[in-house]
C-alpha positions as CSV (number, residue, x, y, z in Angstrom):
1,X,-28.6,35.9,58.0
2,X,-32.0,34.2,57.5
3,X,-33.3,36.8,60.3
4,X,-32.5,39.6,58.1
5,X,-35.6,41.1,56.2
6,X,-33.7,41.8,53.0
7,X,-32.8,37.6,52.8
8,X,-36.7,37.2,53.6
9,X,-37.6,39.5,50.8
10,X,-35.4,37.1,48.4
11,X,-37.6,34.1,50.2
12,X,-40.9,35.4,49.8
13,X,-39.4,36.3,46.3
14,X,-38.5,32.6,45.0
15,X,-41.6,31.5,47.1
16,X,-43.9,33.6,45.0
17,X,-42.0,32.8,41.6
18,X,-42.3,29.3,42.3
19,X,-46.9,30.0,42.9
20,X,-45.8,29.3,46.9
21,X,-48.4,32.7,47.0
22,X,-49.6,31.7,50.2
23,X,-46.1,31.6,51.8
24,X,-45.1,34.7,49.7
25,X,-47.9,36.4,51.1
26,X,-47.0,35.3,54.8
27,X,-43.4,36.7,54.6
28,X,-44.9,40.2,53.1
29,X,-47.3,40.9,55.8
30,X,-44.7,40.1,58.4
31,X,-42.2,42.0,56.8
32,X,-44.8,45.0,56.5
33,X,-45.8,44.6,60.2
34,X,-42.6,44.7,61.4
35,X,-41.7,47.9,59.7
36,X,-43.9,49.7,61.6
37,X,-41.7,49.4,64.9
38,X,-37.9,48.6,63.0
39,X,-36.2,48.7,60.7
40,X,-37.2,46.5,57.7
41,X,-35.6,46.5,54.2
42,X,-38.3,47.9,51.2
43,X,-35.9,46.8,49.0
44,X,-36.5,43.3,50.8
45,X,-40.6,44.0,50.2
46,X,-40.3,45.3,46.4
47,X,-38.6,41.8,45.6
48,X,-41.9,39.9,46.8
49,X,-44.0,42.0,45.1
50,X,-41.6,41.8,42.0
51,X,-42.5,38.1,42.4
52,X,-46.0,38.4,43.0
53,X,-46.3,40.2,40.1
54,X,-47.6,43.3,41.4
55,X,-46.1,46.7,39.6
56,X,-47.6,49.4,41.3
57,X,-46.7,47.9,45.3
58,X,-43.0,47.3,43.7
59,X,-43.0,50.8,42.5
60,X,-44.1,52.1,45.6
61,X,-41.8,50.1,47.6
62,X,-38.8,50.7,45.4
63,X,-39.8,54.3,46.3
64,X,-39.6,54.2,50.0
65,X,-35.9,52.1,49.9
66,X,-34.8,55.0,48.2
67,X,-36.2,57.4,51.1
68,X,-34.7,54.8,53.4
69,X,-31.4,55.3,51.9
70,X,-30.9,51.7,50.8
71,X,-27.4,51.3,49.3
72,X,-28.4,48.7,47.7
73,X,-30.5,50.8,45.6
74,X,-27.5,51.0,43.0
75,X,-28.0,47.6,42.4
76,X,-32.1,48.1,40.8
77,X,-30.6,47.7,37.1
78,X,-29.0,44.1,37.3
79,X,-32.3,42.7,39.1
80,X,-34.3,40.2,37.4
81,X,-37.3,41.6,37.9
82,X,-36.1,44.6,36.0
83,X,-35.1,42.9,33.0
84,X,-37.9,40.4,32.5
85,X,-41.2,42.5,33.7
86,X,-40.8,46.5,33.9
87,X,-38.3,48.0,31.9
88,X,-40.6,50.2,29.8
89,X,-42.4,51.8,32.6
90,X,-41.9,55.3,32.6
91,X,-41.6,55.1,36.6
92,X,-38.6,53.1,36.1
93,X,-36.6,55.9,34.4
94,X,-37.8,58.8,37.1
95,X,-36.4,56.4,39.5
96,X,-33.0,55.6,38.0
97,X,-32.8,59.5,38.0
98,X,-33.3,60.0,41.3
99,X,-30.6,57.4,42.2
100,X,-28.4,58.8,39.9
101,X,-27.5,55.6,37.5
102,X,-28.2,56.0,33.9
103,X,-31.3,55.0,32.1
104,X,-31.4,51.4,30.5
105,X,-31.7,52.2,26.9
């Protein structure tokens, strides 16, 4: 569903991991400009910023998808960005918490 804001989240992701930033950038705004009259996927918006590199916007958008009630939330352990960039940030463990998964060490 190339409509869906979750599948543009993993676009803008690749695009920014592959230094599209410009196109990275594009998807974000739209994505945040939409979510101020539907429905858009945070979890969709923390993978670009995961991709821009951006910690502090990822945590912050991690934190609304959980408000959102994102089930795909469950899934934050097993994603790349997790492995490879943050793992060590406190935040990271207050947010497993609050999901209710178990920390990574």
């Amino acid at each position: 569903m190339p409509e869906s804001s979750y599948y543009r989240g993993y676009l803008g992701y690749a695009y920014a991991k592959a230094g599209k930033t410009p196109e990275a950038r594009r998807i974000l705004g739209e994505l945040i400009e939409e979510a101020k009259t539907k429905y858009v996927s945070w979890l969709g918006i923390a993978d670009i910023y995961a991709g821009l590199g951006e910690k502090d916007h990822w945590f912050a958008a991690l934190e609304l998808a959980f408000q959102q009630g994102d089930t795909r939330m469950n899934t934050i352990r097993a994603r790349t960005e997790v492995d490879s960039m943050w793992p060590d940030d406190p935040r990271f463990a207050v947010l497993l918490k609050k999901i209710g998964l178990p920390p990574l060490n």
